[in-house]
N, C-alpha and C positions, 0 to 999 in steps of 0.2 A: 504494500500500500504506500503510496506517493504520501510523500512529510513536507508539512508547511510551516516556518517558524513564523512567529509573531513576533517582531520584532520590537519592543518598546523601550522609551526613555524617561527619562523623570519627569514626570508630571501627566505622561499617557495615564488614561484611565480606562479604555475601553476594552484593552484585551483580552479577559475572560469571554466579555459577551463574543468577540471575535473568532477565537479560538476555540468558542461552542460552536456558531456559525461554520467553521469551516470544518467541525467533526460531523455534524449534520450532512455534509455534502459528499462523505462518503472518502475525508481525507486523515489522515490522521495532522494533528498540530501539538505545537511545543511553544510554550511562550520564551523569548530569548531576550536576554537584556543588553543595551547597548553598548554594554562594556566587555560582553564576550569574548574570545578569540577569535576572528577571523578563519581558523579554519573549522569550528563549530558551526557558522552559519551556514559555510561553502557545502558541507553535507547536507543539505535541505536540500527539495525542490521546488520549492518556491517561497514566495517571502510575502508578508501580510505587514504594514504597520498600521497601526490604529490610531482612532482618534484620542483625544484628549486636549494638554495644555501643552508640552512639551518644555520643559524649560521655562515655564509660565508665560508662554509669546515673549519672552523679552526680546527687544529687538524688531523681528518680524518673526508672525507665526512660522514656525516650523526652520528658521534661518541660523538657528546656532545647531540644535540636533542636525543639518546639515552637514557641517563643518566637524564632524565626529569623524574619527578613523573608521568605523565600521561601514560608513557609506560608500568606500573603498568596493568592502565587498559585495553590496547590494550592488553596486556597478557592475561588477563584476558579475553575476549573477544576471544581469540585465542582458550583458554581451554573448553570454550561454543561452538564452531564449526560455530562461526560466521565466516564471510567471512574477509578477510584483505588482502586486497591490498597496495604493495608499488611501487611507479612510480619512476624510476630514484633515484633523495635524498632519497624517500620517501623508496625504497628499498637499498638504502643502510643505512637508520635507521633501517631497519627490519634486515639486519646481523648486522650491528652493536649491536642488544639486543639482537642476538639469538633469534629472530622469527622463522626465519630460516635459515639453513635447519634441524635445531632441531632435529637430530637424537637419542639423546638420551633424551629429554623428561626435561633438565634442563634448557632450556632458557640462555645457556651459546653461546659464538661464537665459531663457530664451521667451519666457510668462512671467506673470505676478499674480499673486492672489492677493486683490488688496480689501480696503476693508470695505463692507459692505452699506452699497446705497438701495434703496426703496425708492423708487420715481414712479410716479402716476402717470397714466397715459398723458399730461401735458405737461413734461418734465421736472412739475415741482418733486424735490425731495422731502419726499415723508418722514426720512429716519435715518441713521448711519451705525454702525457698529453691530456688536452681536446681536443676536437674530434667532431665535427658535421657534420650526415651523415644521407642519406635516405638508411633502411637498408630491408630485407627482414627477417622474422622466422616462424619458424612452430612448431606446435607441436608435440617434440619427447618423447613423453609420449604417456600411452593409452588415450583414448576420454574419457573423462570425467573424468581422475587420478585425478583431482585440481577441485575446484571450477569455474576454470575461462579458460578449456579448452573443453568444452560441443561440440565447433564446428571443426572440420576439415579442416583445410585452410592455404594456405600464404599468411602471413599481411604483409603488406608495409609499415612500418609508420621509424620515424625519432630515431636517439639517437642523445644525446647532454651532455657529459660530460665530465670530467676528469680523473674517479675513476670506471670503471666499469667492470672490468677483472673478472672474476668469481676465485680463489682460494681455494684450498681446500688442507687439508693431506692426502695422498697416500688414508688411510684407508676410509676417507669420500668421498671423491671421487667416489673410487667402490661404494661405499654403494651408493652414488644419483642415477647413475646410474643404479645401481643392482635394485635400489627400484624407481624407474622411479620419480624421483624428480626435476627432467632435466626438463622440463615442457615443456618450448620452447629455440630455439635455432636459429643460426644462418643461414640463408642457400643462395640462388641465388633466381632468379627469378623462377625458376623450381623445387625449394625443395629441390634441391642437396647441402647438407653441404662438404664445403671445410674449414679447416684450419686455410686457412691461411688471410692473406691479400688481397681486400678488403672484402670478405665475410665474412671474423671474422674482423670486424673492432675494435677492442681493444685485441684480446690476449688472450681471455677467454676458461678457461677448454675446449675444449672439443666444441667450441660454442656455451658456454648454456648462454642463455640474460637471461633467467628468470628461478628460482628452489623455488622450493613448499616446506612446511613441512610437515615433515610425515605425519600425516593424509590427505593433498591436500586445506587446505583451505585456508590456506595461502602463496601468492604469492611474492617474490621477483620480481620484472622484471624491466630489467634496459630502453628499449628503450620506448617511448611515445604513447602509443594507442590513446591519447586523442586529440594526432594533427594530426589524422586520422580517422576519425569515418566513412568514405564510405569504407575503409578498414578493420577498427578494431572492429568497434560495437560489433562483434560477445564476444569479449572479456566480457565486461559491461556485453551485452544479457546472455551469461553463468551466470556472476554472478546473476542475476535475474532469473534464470532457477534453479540455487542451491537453494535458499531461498524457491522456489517453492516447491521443494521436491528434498528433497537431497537424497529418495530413486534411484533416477538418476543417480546418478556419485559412482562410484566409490571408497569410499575416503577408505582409510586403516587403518584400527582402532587394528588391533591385530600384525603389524606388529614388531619383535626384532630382532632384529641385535645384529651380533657379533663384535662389538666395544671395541675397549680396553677404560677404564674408566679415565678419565682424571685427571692427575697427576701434582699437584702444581709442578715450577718447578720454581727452586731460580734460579737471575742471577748470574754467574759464575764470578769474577773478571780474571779465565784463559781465558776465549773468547776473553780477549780485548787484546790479543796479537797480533791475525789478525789485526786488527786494529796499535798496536801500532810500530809495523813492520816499521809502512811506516816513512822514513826521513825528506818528507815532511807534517808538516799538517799545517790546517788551520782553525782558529777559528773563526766565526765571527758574528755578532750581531750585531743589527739594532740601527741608531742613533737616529730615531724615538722609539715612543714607540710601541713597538713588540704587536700586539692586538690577535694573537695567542697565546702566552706567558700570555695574563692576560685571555684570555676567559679559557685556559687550566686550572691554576690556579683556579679561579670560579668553575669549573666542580670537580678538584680533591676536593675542599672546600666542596661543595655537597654532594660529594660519603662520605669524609671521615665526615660527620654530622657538616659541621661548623668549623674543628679544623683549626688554625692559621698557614696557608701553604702557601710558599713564593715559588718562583722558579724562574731557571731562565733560559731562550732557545736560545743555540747557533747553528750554524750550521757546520757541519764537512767537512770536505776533506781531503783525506790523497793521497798523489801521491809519484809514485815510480818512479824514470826517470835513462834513462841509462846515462843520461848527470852528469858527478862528481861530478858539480859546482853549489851544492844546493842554494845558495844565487841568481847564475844569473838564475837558473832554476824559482826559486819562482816566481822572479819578473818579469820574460817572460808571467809566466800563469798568475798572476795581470793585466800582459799589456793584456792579452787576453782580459781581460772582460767578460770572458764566467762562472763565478765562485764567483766574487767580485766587488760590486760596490762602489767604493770611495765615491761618493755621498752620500751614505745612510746608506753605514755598513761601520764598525769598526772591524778591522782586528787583531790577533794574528799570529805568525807564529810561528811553531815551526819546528828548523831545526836540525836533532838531537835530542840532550840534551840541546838545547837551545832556549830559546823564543825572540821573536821579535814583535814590534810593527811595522805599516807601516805607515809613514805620509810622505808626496809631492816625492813620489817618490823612501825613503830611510828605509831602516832597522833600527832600535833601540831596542836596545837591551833592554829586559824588563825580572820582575820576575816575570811573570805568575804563579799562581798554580789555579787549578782547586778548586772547591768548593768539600769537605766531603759531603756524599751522590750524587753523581752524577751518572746516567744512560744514556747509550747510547743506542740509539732507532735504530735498525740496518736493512732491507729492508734485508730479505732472498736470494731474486733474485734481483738485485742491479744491477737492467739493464740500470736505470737511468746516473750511472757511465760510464757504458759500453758505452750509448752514446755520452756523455762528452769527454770521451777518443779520441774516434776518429775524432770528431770535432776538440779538441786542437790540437789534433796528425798532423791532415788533414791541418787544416788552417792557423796553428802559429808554423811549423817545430818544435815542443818540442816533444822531443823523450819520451816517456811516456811508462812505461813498467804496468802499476798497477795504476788505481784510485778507491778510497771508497769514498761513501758519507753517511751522518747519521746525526739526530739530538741527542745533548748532551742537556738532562734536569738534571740541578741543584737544589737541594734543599737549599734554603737559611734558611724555617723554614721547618722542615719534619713533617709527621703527625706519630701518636705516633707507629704506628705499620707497615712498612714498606714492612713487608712478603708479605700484600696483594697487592703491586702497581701491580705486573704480571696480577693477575687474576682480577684486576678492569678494564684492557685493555683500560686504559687512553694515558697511555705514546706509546704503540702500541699496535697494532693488533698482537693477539698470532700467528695466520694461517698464517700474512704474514711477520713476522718479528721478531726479538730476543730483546731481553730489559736486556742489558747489564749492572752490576756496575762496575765501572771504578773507581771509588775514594771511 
């Protein structure tokens, strides 16, 4: 009987229910921990990870369990034509490593799962963030394109996250599409894909929940099959039918694409103009200690072998108001509370050419400078903003013409070759974000 590890990290919670799911289907499973041996997992035949928190999203879901040695070997595994599955977290550590949708064959990122918007058919946004919903999908791909679409059907089962928008660049895009990597998607109770809001319950391309890699055996798929198995079995059952004889499916082995080749690309110090436009910003940083800021830290320590790297993570705002009176502007959007909490962060202002501290209430004037080496981590589609806006605008009469939001990482010690931060896609996600230097 064909053996499937489970592979989980700290903060997964799902793989009991997972590793029920795939004994049901007629496989045997083993839950495996991240910190394994690389040649304990190579003896599987296939690989399952689950959902959960992974590392508590610090960062980006699923983006530091990326960065683990063990994803060495689910790679590896991938190039053997074993099966791999990722559920929720578990799929978004597979874009996060460039699992998938792997179009060009280099295990780079080539998607983003970002975080989730809700738009009604006239593009207002209803909501952003996590999200739990009973959802409907089917699959729009041919039968059998993946390992894990052998059946014809629509599943019913649940999503539960934060982060699972499907994003892609213009060019990858067509291409999932053009080469059926779409796998499954979102639709109604009848099959019929709409859009928008609730049928595309987060915002995603196209409503794709789950996209394959080129060959089809490896799955991203962000909703839960495992907390429906009178519905979703079929899912598992395929993968148990591939293992059988993958003369059955479909998978695409000769397929190229015409892709443009992916071009290092330095951050620009002119980009931070957009940015530095705005009269009002705001800096601010946790009075606690920031546990984002040191897991991040850990992970860059990792990628970069050890070397001695310090950092340090603020969070941005910039607002642009039609109101003159920048000082009583600030401190109107402070009194919001929709942006700043006294309690727990530590505030900078900069109004102008001037910075300011904020304590019981009052401005003080202070000499902020930014830290040498510093990046700003910038959301493409910075809808997050766009919400905030209308909230402040809505609720606290502050005339608001322009808000940005963004994390500023600072280097206290830098590692010694800096070129690579872009393409280590620590600080952000390339597909859905810019990574700015600013200092």
């Amino acid at each position: 009987m064909k053996k499937i590890a489970v592979l989980t990290f700290p903060g997964m919670n799902c793989e009991v229910e997972t590793a029920r799911a795939i004994k049901k289907s007629g496989l045997k499973s083993e839950i495996i921990l991240w910190n394994s041996k690389a040649k304990l997992l190579q003896k599987f035949d296939g690989c399952v990870l689950p959902g959960g928190f992974s590392f508590e999203d610090r960062g980006r879901s699923g983006m530091v369990a990326s960065k683990e040695e063990i994803l060495q070997t689910v790679k590896q595994m991938a190039d053997q034509e074993k099966p791999i599955l990722g559920i929720c977290n578990g799929a978004q550590v597979l874009i996060e490593s460039g699992l998938a949708p792997d179009l060009r064959g280099e295990k780079k990122i080539e998607a983003s799962l970002g975080m989730n918007k809700r738009v009604n058919e006239k593009g207002k946004i209803l909501g952003t963030g996590y999200f739990h919903k009973w959802v409907y999908i089917k699959s729009t791909a041919s039968i059998r394109r993946s390992a894990f679409n052998f059946f014809d059907f629509i599943f019913h089962l649940p999503i539960a996250h934060g982060e699972g928008r499907f994003q892609f660049s213009t060019e990858i895009g067509k291409a999932i599409l053009k080469n059926q990597q779409n796998i499954f998607s979102y639709c109604d109770n009848k099959g019929e894909i709409k859009e928008n809001f609730p049928i595309n319950p987060n915002g995603s391309y196209k409503n794709i929940a789950g996209i394959s890699n080129k060959l089809g055996n490896v799955l991203a798929l962000m909703p839960h099959p495992e907390r429906n198995l009178q519905s979703c079995q079929p899912i598992f059952l395929s993968m148990r039918k591939y293992l059988s004889n993958k003369k059955l499916f479909s998978l695409n082995k000769k397929l190229i694409l015409n892709l443009p080749l992916n071009k290092k690309k330095s951050a620009q110090k002119n980009d931070y103009l957009k940015i530095k436009k705005f009269p009002i910003q705001f800096f601010i940083t946790l009075k606690i200690t920031d546990n984002s800021e040191k897991t991040i830290e850990k992970t860059l320590q990792k990628v970069y072998k050890n070397q001695n790297i310090k950092i340090k993570r603020r969070l941005f705002w910039g607002f642009e108001s039609i109101e003159k009176d920048l000082k009583k502007t600030a401190l109107k959007i402070i009194k919001s509370g929709e942006v700043f909490n006294e309690n727990k962060e530590n505030l900078i202002i900069k109004l102008k050419d001037k910075y300011f501290t904020f304590n019981q209430g009052k401005l003080i004037e202070n000499d902020f400078c930014l830290e040498k080496n510093s990046f700003l981590a910038l959301e493409k589609e910075n809808f997050i903003a766009k919400e905030k806006s209308e909230k402040i605008s809505k609720n606290f009469s502050i005339n608001l013409k322009e808000i940005s939001h963004a994390i500023i990482w600072s280097f206290l010690k830098k590692p010694q070759d800096l070129s690579t931060l872009e393409e280590a896609a620590i600080l952000s996600n390339p597909i859905a974000g810019k990574l700015i230097k600013i200092s």
